[in-house]
N, C-alpha and C positions, 0 to 999 in steps of 0.2 A: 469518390473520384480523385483520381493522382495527378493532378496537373503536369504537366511538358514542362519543364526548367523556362523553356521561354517564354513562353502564355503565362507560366505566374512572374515572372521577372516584367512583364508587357501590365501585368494585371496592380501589381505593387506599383510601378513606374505612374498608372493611369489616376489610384486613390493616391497615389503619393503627389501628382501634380494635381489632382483636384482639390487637395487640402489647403496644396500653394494658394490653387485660386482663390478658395474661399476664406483665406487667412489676409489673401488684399495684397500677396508678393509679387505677385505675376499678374497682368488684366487680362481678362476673360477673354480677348480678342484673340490673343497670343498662344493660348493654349492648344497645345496641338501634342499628336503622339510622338514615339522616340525612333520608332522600324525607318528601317532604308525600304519606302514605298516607288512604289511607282504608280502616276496617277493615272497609265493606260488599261492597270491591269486592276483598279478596284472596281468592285462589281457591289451595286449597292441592291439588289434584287433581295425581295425577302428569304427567298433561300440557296440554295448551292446546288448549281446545274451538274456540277461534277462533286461527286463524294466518293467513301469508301464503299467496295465493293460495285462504282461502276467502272463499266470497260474502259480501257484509258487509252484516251485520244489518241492518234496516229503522229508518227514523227513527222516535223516538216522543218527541213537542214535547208538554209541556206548554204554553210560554208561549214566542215570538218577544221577546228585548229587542230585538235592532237589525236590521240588513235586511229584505229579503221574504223570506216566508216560502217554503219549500220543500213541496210537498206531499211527493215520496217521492224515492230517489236515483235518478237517470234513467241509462239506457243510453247512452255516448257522450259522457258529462261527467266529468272529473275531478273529484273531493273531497279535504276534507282534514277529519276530523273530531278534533277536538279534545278535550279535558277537563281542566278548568280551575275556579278555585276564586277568591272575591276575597282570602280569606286568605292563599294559596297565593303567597310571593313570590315562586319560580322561575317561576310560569304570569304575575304582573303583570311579569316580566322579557320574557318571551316575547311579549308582547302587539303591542308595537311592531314589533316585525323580522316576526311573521304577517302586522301589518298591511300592510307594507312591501311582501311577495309580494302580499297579495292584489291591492294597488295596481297590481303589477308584472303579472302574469298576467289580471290584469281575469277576460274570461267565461270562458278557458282554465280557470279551478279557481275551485271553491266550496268556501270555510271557511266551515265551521260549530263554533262554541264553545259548547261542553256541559259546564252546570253543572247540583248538581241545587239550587243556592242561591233562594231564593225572589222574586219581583218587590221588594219592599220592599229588599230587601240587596244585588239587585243594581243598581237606581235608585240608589241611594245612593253604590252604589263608582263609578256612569258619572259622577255630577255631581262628584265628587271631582279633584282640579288630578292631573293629574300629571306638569305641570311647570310652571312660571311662567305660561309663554301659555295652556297648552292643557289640557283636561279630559280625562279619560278619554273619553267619547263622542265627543270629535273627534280623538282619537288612532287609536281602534280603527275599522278600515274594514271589517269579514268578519261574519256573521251571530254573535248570541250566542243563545242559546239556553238553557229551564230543562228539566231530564231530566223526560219524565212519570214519577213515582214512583220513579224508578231503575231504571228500565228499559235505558237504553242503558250507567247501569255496570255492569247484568250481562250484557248481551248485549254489549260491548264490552271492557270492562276486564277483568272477572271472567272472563269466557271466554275472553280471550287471556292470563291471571296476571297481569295490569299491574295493580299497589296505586301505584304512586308515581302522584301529576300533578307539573307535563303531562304527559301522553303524547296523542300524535297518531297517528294512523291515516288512512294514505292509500291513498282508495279509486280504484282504475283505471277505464277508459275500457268495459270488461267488468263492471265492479261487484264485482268481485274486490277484497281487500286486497291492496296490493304492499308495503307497508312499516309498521311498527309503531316508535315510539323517538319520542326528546324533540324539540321544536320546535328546538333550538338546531342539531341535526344533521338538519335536513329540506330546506335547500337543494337537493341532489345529487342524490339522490333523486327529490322531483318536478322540478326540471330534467328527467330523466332519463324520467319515468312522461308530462308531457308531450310530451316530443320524442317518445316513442312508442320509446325506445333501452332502458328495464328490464328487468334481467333478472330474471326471476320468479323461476326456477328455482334460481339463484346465493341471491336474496334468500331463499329457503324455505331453503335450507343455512344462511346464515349466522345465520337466526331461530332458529334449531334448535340451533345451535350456543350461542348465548346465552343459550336458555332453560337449556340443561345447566349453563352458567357459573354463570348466577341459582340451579340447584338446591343444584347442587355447594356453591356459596356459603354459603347457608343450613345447609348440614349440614355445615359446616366450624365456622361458629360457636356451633351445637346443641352438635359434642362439646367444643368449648373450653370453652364455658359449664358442661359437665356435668363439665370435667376429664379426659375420655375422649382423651391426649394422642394415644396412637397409633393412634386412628381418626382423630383430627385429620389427625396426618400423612400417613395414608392416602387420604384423601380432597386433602389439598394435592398428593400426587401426582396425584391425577385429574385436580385444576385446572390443573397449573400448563403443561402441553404445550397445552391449549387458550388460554392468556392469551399466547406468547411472550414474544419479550427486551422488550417494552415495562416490562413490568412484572416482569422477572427479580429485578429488587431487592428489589421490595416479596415477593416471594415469599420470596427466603433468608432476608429478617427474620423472614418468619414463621414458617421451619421453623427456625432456632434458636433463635427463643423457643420453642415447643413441644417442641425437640430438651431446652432446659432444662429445664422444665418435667414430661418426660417421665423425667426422671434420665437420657438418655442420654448422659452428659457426653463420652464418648470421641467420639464423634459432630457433637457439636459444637465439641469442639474443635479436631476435621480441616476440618471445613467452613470455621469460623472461620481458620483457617490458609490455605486456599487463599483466602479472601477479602481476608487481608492481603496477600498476594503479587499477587493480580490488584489491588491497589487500592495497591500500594507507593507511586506517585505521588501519589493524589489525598489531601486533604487529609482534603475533607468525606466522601468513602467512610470512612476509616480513621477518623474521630472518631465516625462512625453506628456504628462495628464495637464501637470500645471503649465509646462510650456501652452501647450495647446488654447489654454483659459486666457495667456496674457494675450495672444497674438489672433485672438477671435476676432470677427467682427461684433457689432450689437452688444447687447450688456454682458459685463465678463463678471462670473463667477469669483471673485477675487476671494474668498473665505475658502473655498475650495482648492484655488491655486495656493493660496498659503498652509494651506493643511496638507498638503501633497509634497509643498517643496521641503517645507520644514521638517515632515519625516524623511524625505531624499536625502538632504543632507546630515540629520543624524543617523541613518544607516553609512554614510558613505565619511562621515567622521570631519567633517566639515573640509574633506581634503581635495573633494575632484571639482575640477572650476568650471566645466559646462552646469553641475547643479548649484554650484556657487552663483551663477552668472543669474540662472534662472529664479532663486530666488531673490537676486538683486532686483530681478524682474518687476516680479511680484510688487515689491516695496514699491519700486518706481511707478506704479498704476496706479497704486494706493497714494498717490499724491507723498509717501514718507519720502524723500528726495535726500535726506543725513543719511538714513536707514540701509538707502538703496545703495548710494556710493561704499559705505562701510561695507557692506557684501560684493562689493562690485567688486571695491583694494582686494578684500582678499579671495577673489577667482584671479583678479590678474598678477597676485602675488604666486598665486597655485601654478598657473603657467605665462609667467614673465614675456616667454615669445610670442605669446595671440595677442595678433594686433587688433583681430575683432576687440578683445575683452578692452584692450587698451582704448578704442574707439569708443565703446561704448560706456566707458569710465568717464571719458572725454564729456559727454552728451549730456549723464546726468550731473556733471559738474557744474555744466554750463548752465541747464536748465536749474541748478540751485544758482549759480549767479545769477540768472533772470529774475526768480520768485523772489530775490534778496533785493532787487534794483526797481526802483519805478520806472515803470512801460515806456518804450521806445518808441513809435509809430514804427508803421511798416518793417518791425525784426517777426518775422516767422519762427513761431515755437519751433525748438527743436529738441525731436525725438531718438532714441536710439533705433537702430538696424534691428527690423525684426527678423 
């Protein structure tokens, strides 16, 4: 399966902040997704009342901002129904390139953009530049439209689980839905629902398939947040034969951090080992392996983070100062605190202007003045920024 540019960008974004979590950057309270949602239109029902290949719901227009108005969706017409917000800076991204097809396919497909924002706010955002020349009302060529009471984001959005905008919905030449996902990835698609070449049938698998991703997702994060490591992992096993190699990476981050996290240190220590061996060459693989060691939670493989960083940096010739930094890391866990700074000078000699690296020069120096000085009451160790 080929993931939607935005579903894997949503999918990296979700293991990328669960790593945060579980690395102790961010507190689990706090963790949330990145979509411009709207909490009228989530639908948390175990499955999706509106999919691909059902008939699709009926318009209901409050207010026409731009084109002629449509009375209802005609038999024999392609659509492309939209939802979109002025706030919404992924949908004001998206606006241009809609424009762009509608221009391109003329009568062949009718875009309609469905907001449920009110006359007043949305006059406002069409007289607004958005560029030097051109206003928003001479940029957008496709009908806009305001939702009667939120009508079509429950018969829409809510019924198919889409909380995030945009999302777009393209209706076929049968009045059927053939496709659900973001404006950025709708080229191919109606190309394709045009020419009359869709495959429906393909499409209701791979919608299907997504929706599992999107749940599985969700309840991956639930038990991290709750601590629950090894339903974590068990449910990352569900996911991760449905994501493939696209995203194999971002997968083993996540099960070693939770591997951590879980106390299963033998576990991660094999894993971690096959990963330096598959990753002997690369540089930035083996600096992600041993970063990930120092900033774990529970007992950190440190013999491993040093075998990882130490080939980093002689692949990388002791030049680049994120794996400089990194193995100043290392040193600094390992209580070596001389060691640590001597590698720390020279990341921040490598780039002079990071003030992180210079911060963090800062912290183990101090904490060599501390170990150097008898105990103070009440001075709180201090750490470098993980």
């Amino acid at each position: 399966m080929v993931l939607d540019s935005p579903l894997r960008q949503r999918l990296v974004g979700l293991l990328a902040l669960l790593g945060l979590l579980l690395s102790g950057h961010i507190s689990a309270v706090s963790a949330q997704g990145t979509d411009a949602t709207d909490a009228a239109t989530e639908n948390t029902s175990p499955e999706p009342v509106l999919g691909i290949g059902h008939p699709a719901p009926p318009l209901a227009v409050e207010a026409w901002y731009t084109g002629e108005p449509i009375e209802k969706l005609q038999s024999g017409q392609v659509y492309v129904v939209e939802f979109w917000a002025t706030w919404c800076g992924p949908c004001l991204a998206s606006m241009p390139h809609l424009s762009k097809l509608q221009t391109e396919y003329g009568d062949k497909v009718r875009m309609i953009g469905v907001t449920r924002e009110d006359a007043e706010t949305v006059e406002k955002f069409l007289d607004k530049k958005q560029s030097e020349e051109k206003q928003w009302k001479e940029v957008i060529t496709y009908r806009l439209v305001q939702d009667h009471e939120g009508q079509m984001s429950q018969t829409y959005m809510r019924a198919a689980q889409q909380s995030g905008i945009p999302t777009a919905f393209i209706v076929g030449r049968d009045g059927r839905i053939d496709w659900i996902g973001h404006p950025a990835s709708i080229d191919e698609p109606l190309a394709k629902v045009v020419a009359g070449t869709w495959d429906r049938d393909l499409a209701i698998a791979e919608f299907a398939k997504q929706q599992q991703i999107k749940t599985l997702s969700r309840q991956l994060s639930t038990h991290a947040r709750a601590g629950e490591w090894d339903a974590a992992l068990a449910t990352l096993d569900e996911i991760a034969p449905l994501l493939g190699e696209e995203l194999a990476a971002a997968i083993t981050q996540t099960r070693l951090s939770l591997l951590d996290s879980a106390g299963r240190t033998e576990e991660a220590t094999k894993l971690r080992s096959q990963l330096i061996q598959d990753a002997w060459d690369s540089a930035q693989d083996l600096n992600a392996i041993a970063w990930g060691i120092t900033v774990s939670r529970g007992e950190k493989d440190l013999a491993t983070a040093m075998k990882a960083a130490q080939r980093a940096v002689e692949l990388t010739e002791a030049k680049e100062p994120a794996i400089l930094d990194t193995l100043a890391r290392v040193y600094f866990e390992q209580g070596e605190l001389k060691t640590a700074i001597e590698w720390q000078t020279k990341a921040v000699d490598a780039a002079p202007e990071n003030r992180s690296l210079k911060s963090t020069l800062k912290a183990y120096q101090k904490a060599l003045e501390k170990q150097q000085t008898p105990d103070e009451p009440g001075q709180p160790e201090e750490k470098p920024a993980s």
